[in-house]
C-alpha positions in Angstrom: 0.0 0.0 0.0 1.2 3.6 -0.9 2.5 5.4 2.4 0.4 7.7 3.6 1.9 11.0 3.6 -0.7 13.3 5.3 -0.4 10.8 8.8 3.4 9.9 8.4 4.9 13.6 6.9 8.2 12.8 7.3 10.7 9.8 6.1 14.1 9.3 7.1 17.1 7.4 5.5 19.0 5.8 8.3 21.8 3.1 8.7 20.9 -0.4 10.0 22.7 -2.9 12.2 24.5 -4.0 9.0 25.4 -0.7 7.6 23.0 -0.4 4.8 20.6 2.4 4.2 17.0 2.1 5.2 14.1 3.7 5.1 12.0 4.5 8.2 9.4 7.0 9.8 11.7 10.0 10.7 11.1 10.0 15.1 11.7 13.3 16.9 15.6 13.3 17.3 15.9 12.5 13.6 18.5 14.8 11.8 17.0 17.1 9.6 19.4 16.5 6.5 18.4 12.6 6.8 14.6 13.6 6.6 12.7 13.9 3.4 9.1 14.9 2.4 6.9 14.1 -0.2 7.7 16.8 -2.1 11.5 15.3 -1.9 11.5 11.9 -3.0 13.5 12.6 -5.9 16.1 14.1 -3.8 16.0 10.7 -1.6 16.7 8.8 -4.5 19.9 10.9 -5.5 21.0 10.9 -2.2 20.7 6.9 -2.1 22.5 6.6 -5.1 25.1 9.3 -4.3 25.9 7.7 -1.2 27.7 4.8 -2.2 26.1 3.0 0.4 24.5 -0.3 -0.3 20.6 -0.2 0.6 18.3 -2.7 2.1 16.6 -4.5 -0.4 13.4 -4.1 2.0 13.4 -0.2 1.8 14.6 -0.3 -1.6 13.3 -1.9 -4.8 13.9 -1.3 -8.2 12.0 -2.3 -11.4 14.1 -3.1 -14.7 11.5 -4.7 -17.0 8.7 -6.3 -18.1 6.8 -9.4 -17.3 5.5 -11.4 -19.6 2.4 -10.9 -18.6 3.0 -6.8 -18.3 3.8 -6.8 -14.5 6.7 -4.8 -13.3 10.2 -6.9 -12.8 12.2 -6.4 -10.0 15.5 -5.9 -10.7 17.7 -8.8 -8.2 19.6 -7.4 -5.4 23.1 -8.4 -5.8 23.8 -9.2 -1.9 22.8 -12.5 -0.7 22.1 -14.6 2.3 23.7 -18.3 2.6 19.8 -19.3 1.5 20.4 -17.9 -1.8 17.1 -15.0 -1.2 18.0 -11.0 -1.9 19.3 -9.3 0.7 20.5 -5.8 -0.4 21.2 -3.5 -3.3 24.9 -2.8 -4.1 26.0 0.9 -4.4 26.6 0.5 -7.9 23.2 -0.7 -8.5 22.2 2.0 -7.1 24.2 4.6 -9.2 23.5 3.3 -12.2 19.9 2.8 -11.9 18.3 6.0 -14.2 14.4 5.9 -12.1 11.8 7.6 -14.1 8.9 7.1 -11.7 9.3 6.8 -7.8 6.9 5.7 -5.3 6.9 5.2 -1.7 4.8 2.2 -0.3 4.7 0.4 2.7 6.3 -3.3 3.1 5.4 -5.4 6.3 4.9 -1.7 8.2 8.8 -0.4 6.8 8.7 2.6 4.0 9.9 1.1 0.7 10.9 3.1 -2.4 9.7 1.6 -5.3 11.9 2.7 -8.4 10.7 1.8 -12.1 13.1 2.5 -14.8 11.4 0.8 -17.7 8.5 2.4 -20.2 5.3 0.4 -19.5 3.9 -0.1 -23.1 0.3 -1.2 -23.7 0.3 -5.2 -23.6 -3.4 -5.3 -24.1 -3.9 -6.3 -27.7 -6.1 -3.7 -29.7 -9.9 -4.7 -30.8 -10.0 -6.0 -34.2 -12.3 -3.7 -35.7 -14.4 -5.2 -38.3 -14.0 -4.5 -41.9 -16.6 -1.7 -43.5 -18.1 -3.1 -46.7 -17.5 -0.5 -49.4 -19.3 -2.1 -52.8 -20.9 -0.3 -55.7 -24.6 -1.7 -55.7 -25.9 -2.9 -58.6 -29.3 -2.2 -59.5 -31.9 -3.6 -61.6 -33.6 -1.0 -64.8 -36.2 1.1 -63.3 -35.2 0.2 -59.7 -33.8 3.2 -57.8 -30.6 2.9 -55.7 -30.8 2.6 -51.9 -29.8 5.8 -50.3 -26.1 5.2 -48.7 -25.7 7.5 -46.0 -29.2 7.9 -44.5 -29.8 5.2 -41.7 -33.7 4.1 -42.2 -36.1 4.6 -38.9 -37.7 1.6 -38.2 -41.4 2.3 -38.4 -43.9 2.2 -35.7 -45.8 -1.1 -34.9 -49.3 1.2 -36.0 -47.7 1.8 -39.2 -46.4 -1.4 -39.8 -50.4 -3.2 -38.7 -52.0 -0.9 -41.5 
């Protein structure tokens, strides 16, 4: 779900345990340079990527393609735990990552930036649209030709009984 800016104002970036940048709900003795607004997400992503700090994988996710079935891809985080699963983004990742849309959402109750680089195109196939008929009609001597344009009104069902 998208965070929700007018109860939560204010998001800080912030270190964890492991040294890797997070993203969390700036607290009272936050430091004002580490504390963005919405108007400012763009300047959190630059920061991120300026850092050259890795990032949390859970506060950070970035979107490189396509599905087949037109779903956003995430893009895999290059740090991994001994079980093989993402773990964090590696600074140059980060750097190199050009976002053209940001978002911030909410993950298990932790801010997450969601960062798409990729150009959604329209996977829905277009409507076949039926061919138009466009004939000369051929008429019979002394039979006068249908008028093409006009659409007939169907007549009432008192005109029709007479």
């Amino acid at each position: 779900m998208k965070w929700n800016w007018k109860e939560y104002p204010r998001v800080e970036l912030a270190l964890n345990n492991a040294g890797r940048l997070i993203l969390q709900r700036a607290g009272e003795n936050a430091v004002p340079a580490n504390v963005f607004t919405e108007s400012q997400i763009g300047s959190l992503w630059r920061t991120i990527a300026q850092s050259g700090l890795d990032a949390e994988s859970e506060s950070v996710t970035l979107f490189d393609g396509l599905q087949e079935n037109g779903r956003l891809k995430a893009m895999d985080a290059a740090i991994t735990r001994s079980t093989g699963s993402n773990r964090a983004y590696e600074a140059w990742q980060l750097a190199e990552f050009q976002p053209i849309y940001l978002e911030l959402r909410v993950n298990h109750g932790k801010p997450q930036l969601r960062v798409q680089s990729v150009v959604r195109e329209n996977t829905k196939p277009e409507k076949a649209k039926a061919p138009v008929l466009n004939i000369q009609r051929v008429t019979a001597e002394g039979e006068k030709a249908a008028p093409q344009s006009k659409a007939q009104k169907p007549q009432s069902r008192i005109a029709r009984a007479e």
